[in-house]
C-alpha positions as CSV (number, residue, x, y, z in Angstrom):
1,X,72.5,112.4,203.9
2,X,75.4,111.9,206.0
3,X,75.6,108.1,205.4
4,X,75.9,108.8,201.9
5,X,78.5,111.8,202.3
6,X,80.2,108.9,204.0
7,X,80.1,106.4,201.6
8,X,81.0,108.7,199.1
9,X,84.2,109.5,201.3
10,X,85.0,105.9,201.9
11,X,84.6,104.5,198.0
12,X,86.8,107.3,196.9
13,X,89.5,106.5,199.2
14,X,88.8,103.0,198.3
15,X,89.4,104.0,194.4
16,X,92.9,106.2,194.9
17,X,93.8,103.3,197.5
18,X,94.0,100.5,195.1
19,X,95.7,101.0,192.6
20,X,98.6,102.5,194.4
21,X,98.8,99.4,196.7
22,X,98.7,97.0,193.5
23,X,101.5,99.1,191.6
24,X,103.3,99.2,194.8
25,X,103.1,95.1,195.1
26,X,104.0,94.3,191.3
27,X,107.8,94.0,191.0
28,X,106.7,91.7,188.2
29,X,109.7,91.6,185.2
30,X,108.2,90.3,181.4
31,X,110.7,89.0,179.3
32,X,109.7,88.0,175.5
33,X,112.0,85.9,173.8
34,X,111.1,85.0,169.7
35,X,112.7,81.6,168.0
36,X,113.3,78.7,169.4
37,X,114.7,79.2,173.7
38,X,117.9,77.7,174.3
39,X,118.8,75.5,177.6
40,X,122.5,76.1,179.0
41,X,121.8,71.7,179.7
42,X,119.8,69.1,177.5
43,X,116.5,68.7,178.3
44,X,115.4,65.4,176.9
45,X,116.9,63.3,173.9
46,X,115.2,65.3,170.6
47,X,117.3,68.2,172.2
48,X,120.6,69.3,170.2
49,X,123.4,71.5,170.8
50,X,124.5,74.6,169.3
51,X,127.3,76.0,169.3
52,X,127.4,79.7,171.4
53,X,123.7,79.4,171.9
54,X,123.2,75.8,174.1
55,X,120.4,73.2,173.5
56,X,117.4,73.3,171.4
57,X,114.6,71.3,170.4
58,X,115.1,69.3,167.1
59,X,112.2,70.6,164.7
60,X,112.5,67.4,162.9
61,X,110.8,64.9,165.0
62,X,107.7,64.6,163.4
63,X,109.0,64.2,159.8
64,X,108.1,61.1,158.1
65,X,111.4,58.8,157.1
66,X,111.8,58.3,153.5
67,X,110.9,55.0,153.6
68,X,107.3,56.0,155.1
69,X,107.1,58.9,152.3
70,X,107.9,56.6,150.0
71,X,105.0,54.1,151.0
72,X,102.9,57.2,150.6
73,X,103.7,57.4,146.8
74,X,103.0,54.1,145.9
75,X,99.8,54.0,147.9
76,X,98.6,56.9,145.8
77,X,99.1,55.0,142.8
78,X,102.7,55.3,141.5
79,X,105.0,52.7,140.5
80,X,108.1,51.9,140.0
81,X,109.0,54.7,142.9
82,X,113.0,55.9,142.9
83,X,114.1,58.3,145.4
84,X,115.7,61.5,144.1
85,X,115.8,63.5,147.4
86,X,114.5,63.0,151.0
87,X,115.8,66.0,152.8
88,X,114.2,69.1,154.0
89,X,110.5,70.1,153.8
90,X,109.7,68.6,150.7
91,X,111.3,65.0,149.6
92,X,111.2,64.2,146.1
93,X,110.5,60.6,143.7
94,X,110.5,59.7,140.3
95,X,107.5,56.9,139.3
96,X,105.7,56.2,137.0
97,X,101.7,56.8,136.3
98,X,99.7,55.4,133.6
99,X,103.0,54.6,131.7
100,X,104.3,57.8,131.9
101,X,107.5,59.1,134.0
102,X,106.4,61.7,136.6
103,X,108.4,63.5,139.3
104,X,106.2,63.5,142.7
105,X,107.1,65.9,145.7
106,X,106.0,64.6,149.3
107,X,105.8,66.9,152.5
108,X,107.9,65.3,154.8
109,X,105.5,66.2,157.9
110,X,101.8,65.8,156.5
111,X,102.6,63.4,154.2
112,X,100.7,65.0,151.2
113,X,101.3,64.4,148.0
114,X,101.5,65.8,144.7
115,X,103.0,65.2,141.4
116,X,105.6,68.1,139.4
């Protein structure tokens, strides 16, 4: 009986122990930061600078070149592929498809496409 007041005595200082002596120990600081984190020096060479906020990572380095997107149209069975716009998310072609004009949009990083 004694043996297990004393165990009973020892786990319970055990349990109020603890966790006072791990909150003492944690002078741990979380900081959470949303968007794209800023360098005050360039990191590596797809980095670019803003102004008031420092260096960032250029989004754009997986995009496909126009060229490349172009390819793409043609290999799906276009023709006669002209280039209306090759900026942003989506670049955009004129062909032609079974003899009839067609506008075809391209995502510039998967390289799907459809037609308009």
């Amino acid at each position: 009986m004694n043996r297990l007041i004393l165990a009973t005595a020892f786990a319970s200082t055990l349990a109020f122990a603890l966790p006072l002596a791990a909150e003492a120990e944690a002078k741990t600081s979380v900081q959470i930061f949303l968007g794209v984190p800023h360098y005050n020096y360039q990191v590596g060479p797809d980095y670019r600078f803003r102004t008031g906020h420092g260096w960032y990572r250029s989004m754009n380095r997986n995009r496909l070149t126009c060229n490349e997107a172009r390819r793409e149209v043609r290999d799906s069975g276009y023709r006669r592929v002209r280039t209306i716009e090759c900026r942003g998310a989506t670049y955009t072609f004129r062909a032609i498809r079974r003899g009839n004009p067609v506008v075809v949009y391209v995502n510039s990083r998967t390289g799907s496409v459809w037609r308009g």
